[in-house]
C-alpha positions in Angstrom: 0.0 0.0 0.0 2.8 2.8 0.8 4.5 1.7 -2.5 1.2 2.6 -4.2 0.9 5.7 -2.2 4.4 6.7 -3.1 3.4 6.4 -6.5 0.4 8.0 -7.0 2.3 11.0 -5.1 5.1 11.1 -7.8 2.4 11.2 -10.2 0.7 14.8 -9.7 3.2 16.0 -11.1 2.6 14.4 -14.3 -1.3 15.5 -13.3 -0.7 19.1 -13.1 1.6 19.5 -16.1 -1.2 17.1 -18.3 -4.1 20.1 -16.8 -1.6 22.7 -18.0 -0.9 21.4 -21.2 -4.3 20.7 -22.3 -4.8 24.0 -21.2 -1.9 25.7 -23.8 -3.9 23.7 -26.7 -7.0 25.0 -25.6 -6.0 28.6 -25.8 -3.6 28.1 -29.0 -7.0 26.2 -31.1 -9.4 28.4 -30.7 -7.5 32.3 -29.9 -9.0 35.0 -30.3 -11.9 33.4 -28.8 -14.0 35.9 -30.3 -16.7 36.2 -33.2 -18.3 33.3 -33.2 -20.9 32.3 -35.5 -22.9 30.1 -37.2 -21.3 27.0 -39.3 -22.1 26.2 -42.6 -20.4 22.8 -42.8 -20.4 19.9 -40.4 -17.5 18.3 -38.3 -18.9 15.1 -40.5 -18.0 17.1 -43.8 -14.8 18.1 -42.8 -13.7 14.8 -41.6 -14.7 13.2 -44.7 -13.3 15.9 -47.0 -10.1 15.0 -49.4 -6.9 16.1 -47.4 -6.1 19.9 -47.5 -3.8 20.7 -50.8 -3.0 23.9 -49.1 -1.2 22.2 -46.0 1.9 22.8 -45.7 5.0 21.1 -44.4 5.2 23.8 -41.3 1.9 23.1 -41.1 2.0 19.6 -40.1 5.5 19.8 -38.4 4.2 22.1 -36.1 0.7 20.3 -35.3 2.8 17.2 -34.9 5.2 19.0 -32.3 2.4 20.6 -30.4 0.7 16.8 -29.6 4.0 14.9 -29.3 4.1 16.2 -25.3 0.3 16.0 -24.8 0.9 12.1 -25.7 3.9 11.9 -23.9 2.2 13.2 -20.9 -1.1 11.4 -21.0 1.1 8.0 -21.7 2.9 8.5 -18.5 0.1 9.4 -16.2 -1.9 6.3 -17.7 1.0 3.9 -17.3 0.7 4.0 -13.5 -2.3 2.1 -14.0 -2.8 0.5 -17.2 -0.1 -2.1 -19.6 2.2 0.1 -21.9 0.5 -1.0 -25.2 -3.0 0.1 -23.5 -1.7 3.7 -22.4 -0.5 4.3 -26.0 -3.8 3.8 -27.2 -5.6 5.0 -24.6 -3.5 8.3 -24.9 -3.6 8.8 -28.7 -7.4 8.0 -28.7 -7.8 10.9 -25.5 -5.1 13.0 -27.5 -7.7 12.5 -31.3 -10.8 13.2 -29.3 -9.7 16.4 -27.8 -7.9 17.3 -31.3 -11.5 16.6 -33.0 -13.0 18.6 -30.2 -11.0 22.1 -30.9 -11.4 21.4 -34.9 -15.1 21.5 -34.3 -15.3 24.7 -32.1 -12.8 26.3 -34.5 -15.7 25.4 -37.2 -17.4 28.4 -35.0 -14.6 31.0 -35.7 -14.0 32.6 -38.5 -10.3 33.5 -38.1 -9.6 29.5 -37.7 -9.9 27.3 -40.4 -11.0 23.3 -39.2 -9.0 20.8 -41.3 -9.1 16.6 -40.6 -5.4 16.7 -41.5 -4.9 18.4 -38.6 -6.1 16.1 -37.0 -4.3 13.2 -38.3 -0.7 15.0 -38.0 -2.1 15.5 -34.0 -2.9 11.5 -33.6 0.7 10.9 -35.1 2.1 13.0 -32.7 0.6 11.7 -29.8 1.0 8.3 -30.9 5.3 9.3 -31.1 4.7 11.0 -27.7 2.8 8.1 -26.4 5.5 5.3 -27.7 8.2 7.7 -26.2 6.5 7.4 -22.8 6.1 3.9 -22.4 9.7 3.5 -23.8 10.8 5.9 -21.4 9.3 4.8 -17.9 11.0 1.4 -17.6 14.2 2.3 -17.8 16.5 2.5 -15.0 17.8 6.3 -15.5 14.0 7.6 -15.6 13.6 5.5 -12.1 16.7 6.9 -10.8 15.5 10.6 -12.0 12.4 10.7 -10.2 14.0 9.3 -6.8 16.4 12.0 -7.0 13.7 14.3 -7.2 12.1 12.6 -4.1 15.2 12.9 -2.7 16.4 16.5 -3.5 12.8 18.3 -3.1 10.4 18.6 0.3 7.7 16.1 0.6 4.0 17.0 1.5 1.3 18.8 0.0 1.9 21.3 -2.6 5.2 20.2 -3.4 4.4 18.4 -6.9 2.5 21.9 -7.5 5.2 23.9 -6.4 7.1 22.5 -9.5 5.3 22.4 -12.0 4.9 26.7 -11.1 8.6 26.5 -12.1 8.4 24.8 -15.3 5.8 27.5 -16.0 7.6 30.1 -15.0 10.6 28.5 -17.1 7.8 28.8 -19.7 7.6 32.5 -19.7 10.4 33.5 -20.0 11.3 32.1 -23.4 9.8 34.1 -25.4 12.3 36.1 -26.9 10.2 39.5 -27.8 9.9 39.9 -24.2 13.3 41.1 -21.9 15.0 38.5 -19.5 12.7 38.1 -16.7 10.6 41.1 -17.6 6.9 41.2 -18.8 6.8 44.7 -21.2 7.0 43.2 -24.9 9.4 44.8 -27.1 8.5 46.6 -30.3 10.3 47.3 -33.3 9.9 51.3 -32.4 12.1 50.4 -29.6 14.4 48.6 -31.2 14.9 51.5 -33.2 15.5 54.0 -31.0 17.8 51.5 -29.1 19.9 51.6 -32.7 19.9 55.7 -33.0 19.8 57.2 -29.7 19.3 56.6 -26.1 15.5 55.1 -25.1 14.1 56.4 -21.8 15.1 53.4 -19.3 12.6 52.6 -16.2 13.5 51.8 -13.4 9.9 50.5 -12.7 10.9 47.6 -15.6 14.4 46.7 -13.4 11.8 46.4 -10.4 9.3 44.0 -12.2 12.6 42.1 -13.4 13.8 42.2 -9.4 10.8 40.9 -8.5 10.0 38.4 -10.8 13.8 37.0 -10.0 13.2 37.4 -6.4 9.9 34.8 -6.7 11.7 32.4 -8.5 14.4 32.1 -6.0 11.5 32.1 -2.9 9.6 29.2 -4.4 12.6 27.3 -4.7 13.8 28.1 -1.5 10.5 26.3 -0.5 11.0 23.1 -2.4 14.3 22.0 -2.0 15.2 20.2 1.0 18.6 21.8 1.2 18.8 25.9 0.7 22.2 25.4 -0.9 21.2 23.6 -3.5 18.9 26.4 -4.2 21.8 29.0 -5.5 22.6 26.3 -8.3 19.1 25.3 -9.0 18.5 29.0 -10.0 21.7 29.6 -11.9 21.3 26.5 -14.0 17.7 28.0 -14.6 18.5 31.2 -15.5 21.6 30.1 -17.8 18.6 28.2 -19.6 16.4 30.7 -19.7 19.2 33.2 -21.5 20.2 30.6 -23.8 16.6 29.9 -24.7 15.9 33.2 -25.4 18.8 33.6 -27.8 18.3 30.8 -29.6 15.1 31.5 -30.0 15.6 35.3 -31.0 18.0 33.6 -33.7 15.7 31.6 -35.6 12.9 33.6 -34.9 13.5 37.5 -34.6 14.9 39.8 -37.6 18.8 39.9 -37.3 18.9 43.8 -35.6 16.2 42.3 -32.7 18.4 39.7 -31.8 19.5 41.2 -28.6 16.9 43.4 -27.8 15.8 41.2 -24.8 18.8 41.8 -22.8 18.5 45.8 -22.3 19.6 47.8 -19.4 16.4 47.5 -17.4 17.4 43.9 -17.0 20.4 43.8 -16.4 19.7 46.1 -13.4 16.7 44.0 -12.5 18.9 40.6 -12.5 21.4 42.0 -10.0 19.4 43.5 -7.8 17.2 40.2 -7.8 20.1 38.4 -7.1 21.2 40.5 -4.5 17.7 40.4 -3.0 17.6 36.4 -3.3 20.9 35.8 -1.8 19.5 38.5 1.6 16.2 36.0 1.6 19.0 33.1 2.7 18.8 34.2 5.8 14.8 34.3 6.6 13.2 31.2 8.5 10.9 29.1 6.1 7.9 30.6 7.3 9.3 34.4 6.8 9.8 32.9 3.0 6.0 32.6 2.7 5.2 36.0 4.4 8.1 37.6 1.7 6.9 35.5 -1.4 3.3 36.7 -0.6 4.3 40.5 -0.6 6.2 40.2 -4.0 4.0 38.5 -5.6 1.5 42.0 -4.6 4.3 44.0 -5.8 4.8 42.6 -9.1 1.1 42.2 -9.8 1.2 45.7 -8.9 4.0 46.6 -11.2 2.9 44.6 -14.0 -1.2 45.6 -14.1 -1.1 48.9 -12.6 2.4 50.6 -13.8 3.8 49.2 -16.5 2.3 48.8 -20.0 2.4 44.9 -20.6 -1.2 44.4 -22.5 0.6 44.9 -26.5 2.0 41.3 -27.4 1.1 41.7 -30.8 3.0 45.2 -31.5 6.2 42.8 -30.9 5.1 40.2 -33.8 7.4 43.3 -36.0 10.4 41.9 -34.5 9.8 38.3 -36.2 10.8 37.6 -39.2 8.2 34.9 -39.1 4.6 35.8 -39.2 2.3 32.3 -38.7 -0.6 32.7 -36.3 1.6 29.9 -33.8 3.8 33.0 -33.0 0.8 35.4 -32.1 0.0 32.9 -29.7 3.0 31.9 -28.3 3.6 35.5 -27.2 -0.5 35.6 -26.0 0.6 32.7 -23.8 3.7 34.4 -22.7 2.2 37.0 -20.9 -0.9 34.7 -19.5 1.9 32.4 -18.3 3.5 35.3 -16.9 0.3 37.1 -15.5 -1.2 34.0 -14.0 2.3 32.8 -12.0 2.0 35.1 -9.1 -1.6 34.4 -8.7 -0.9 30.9 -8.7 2.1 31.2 -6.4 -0.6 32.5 -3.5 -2.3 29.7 -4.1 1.1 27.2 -3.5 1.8 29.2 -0.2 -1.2 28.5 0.9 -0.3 24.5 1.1 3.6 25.6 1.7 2.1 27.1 5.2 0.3 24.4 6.1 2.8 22.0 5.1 5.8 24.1 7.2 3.5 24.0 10.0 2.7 20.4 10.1 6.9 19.9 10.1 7.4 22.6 13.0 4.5 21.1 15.1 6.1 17.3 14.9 9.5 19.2 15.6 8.2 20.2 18.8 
């Protein structure tokens, strides 16, 4: 019975980043989520209609990347309780269903077009993600990974959570039309008068950047067993993160954009975040909860009611690429970003009563 236990708690993990996901297709399917109307064709039609001659190879590329995790994550939360072959297709048939599902509401929408290839690109690439999985779970490294995890992170409610905030976070800050760690999309005005003269800098963008850093490095300081391993943990992070972003800026943005994201308001914010971070070291785990609740007030405060974040399509001038995937991707961006500190409340919630529970058996 504990065995089970144990593994049912490793799972919600897999649970919350499965809700998430779903989530991400949701939004990318059917964005702008506006006009609806009235369909003249039936999801019967369009199913049986001749493949699309128009589709094209990014097309399909694309559909298939966007499924291959949904599989791969539906696959491993089924494979706790069901034989490998059986999660496959119980995951590409769940991963078909919900594709048919967002091609007949985007029947509804004018700006989206509803396509049975799509469709069938989306089954492939859960079925790919799916085989991963199963392939995947057995083996001894995978095993090994997740009892390090058990090992490295607390134990007790909201943990499991608690990550999966940080692989959103993670999330957020990839986009590469947005500055490290800030949430103010850049514009190809700005990187113009970045290439001529001087722009005006804020010092209210290095304190969203601070505080955004600062939250990051609280949260972890909440998970981790050790607080040492924390200074690592958010190095490794943010060395990902800036990689990410240029990478990212390289395929995607025009060649004079391809640095825009590391400006002088972020650089700013990233050391005094740091220096912030390392001072939180030397709080008690339940002053962490008390200075994780008041940023995550002052960034909301900073983000909604000082700064001008609400233009994420003014940035699509810095891409060179201009396919709807991109207009959502940055749409997501700053939901992803928006909705992390609201979430965070929610996690300190559970990390309260979980660093209660500890200090009470303690005594």
């Amino acid at each position: 019975m504990s065995k089970l236990i144990l593994q049912d708690d490793r799972s919600l993990l897999r649970r919350y980043l499965l809700a998430g996901y779903v989530l991400m297709i949701v939004y990318a399917s059917l964005s702008p989520f506006a006009g609806w109307q009235a369909s003249k064709v039936t999801i019967v039609e369009v199913l049986a209609s001749p493949l699309s001659q128009a589709y094209t190879g990014f097309d399909a590329v694309a559909n298939w990347l966007a499924y291959l995790p949904l599989g791969m994550l539906l696959a491993l939360n089924l494979s706790t309780r069901l034989r490998p072959l059986h999660s496959v297709l119980l995951a590409t048939l769940v991963a078909v269903m919900l594709s048919m599902a967002m091609e007949y509401l985007q029947m509804y929408l004018p700006a989206r077009a509803s396509a049975n290839v799509d469709v069938l690109t989306n089954g492939v690439g859960a079925l790919c993600g799916a085989a991963l999985a199963v392939w995947i779970a057995p083996q001894v490294w995978f095993a090994r990974a997740t009892q390090w995890r058990i090992e490295l992170f607390q134990r007790g409610v909201g943990v499991d959570f608690g990550l999966a905030l940080v692989m959103l976070w993670m999330f957020a800050q990839i986009n590469p039309s947005l500055p490290m760690l800030g949430n103010v999309f850049l514009t190809e005005e700005a990187g113009r008068i970045a290439a001529f003269k001087p722009s005006q800098f804020s010092l209210w963008a290095s304190a969203a950047v601070a505080c955004n850093l600062l939250l990051i490095g609280l949260l972890l300081q909440t998970l981790f067993r050790i607080r040492r391993h924390v200074v690592a943990a958010l190095l490794l992070m943010l060395s990902v993160v800036a990689l990410g972003k240029f990478i990212t800026a390289a395929v995607l943005l025009r060649s004079w954009a391809l640095m825009l994201w590391l400006n002088g308001e972020a650089v700013l914010g990233l050391l005094a975040g740091l220096a912030l971070t390392g001072a939180s070291f030397w709080l008690p785990r339940p002053a962490l909860l008390w200075a994780a609740l008041l940023t995550s007030v002052a960034y909301l405060a900073l983000a909604a009611g000082v700064l001008d974040s609400a233009a994420p399509a003014a940035a699509m001038r810095l891409y060179h690429w201009h396919y709807g995937h991109l207009r959502n991707f940055n749409w997501m961006s700053q939901i992803a970003s928006a909705v992390f500190p609201v979430l965070l409340l929610i996690y300190l919630a559970w990390a309260h009563r979980r660093i209660m529970n500890v200090e009470e058996k303690d005594q």
